[in-house]
C-alpha positions in Angstrom: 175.2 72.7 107.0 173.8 73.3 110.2 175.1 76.6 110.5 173.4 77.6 107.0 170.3 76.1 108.2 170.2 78.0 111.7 171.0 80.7 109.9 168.5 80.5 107.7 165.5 79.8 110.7 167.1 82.8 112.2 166.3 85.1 109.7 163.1 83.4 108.4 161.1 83.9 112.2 162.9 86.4 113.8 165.7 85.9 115.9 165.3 87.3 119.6 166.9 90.8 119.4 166.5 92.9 122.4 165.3 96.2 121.6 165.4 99.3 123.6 162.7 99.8 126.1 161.8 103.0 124.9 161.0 101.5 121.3 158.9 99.0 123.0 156.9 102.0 124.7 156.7 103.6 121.3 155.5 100.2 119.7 153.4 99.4 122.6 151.8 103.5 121.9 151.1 102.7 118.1 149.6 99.4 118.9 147.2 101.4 121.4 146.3 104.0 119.1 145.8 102.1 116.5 143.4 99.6 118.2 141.3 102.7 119.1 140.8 104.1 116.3 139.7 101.0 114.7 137.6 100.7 117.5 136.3 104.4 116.4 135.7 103.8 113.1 133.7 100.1 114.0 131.6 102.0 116.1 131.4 104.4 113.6 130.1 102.0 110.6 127.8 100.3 113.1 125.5 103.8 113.8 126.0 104.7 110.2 124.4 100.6 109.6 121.8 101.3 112.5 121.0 104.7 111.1 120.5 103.4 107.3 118.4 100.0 108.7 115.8 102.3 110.6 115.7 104.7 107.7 114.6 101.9 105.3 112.4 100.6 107.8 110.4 104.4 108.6 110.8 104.4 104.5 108.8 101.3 103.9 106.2 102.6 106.7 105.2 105.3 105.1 105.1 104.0 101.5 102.9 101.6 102.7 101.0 104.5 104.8 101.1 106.3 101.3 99.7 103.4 99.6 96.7 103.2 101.9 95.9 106.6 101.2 95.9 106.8 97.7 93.7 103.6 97.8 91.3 105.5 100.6 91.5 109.5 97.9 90.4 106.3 95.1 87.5 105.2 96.9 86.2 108.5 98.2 86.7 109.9 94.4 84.5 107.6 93.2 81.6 108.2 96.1 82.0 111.7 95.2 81.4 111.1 92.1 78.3 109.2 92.4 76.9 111.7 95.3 77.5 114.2 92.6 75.2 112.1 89.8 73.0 112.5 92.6 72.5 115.4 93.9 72.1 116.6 89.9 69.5 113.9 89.6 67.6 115.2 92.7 67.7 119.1 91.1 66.6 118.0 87.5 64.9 114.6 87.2 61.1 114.8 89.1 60.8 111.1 89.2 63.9 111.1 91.2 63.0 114.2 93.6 59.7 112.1 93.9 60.9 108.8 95.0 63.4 110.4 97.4 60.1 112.2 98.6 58.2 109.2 99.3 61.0 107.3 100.7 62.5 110.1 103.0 59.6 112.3 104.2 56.8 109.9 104.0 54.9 111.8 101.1 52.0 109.9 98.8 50.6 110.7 95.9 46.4 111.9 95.2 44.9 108.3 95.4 47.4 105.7 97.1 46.6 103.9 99.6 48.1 104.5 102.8 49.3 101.2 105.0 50.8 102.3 108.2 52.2 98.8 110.0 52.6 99.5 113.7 56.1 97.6 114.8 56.2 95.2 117.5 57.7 96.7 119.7 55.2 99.5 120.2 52.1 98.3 121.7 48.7 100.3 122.3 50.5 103.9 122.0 50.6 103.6 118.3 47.9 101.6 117.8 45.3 104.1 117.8 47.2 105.6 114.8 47.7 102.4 112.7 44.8 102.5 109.6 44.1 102.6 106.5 42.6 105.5 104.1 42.8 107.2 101.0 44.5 110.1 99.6 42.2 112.6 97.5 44.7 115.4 97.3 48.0 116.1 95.3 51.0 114.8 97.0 51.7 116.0 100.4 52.8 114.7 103.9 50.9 112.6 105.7 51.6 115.2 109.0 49.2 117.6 107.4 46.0 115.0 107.1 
């Protein structure tokens, strides 16, 4: 019964056969080669990994660049528009063409009273210019009174 069971270890974990040197080499060769090119193809899949993670990441950047952009063509779309509503207003509508008038260049109707305010800043330079008066005329500058 021992026998049979020594037997039986024997084949079951090996039993310690020498073998020729020359297989071990040949062993010991495959071993090598196949460690590097597992070691190849790891640091293969890592660039390949590396490569994909900084594509997503540039990928996100410029959706979100994209995104901003679209917002910004929105926005300006919209102030085109209403610079557009404008500038039609200004060519057709004479209430409009006069209000910019006043407001922009200064201009008064025949009649108005003209206020000029001198600002605190300026002291007696402007002062001599600062009065009151009316307007008899049809609208003009107040440069050419």
């Amino acid at each position: 019964m021992i026998r049979a069971a020594s037997a039986h270890w024997d084949d079951a974990i090996g039993s310690t056969v020498r073998v020729a040197p020359h297989l071990r080499r040949k062993v010991r060769v495959r071993r090598l080669t196949d460690a590097i090119i597992l070691a190849i193809i790891l640091a293969a899949s890592a660039l390949c990994v590396e490569f994909y993670i900084r594509s997503r990441a540039e990928l996100a950047l410029v959706v979100n660049r994209n995104q901003a952009a679209s917002e910004r063509v929105g926005a300006l779309s919209i102030k085109i528009e209403k610079l557009e509503r404008d500038v039609k207003a200004l060519r057709t509508d004479p209430k409009v063409i006069e209000s910019f008038a006043r407001q922009k260049f200064g201009f008064v109707r025949g009649g108005d009273v003209v206020i000029r305010v001198q600002p605190e800043d300026d002291s007696r330079a402007v002062n001599k210019s600062a009065e009151s008066r009316t307007i008899d005329s049809s609208p003009s500058h107040p440069s050419t009174q």
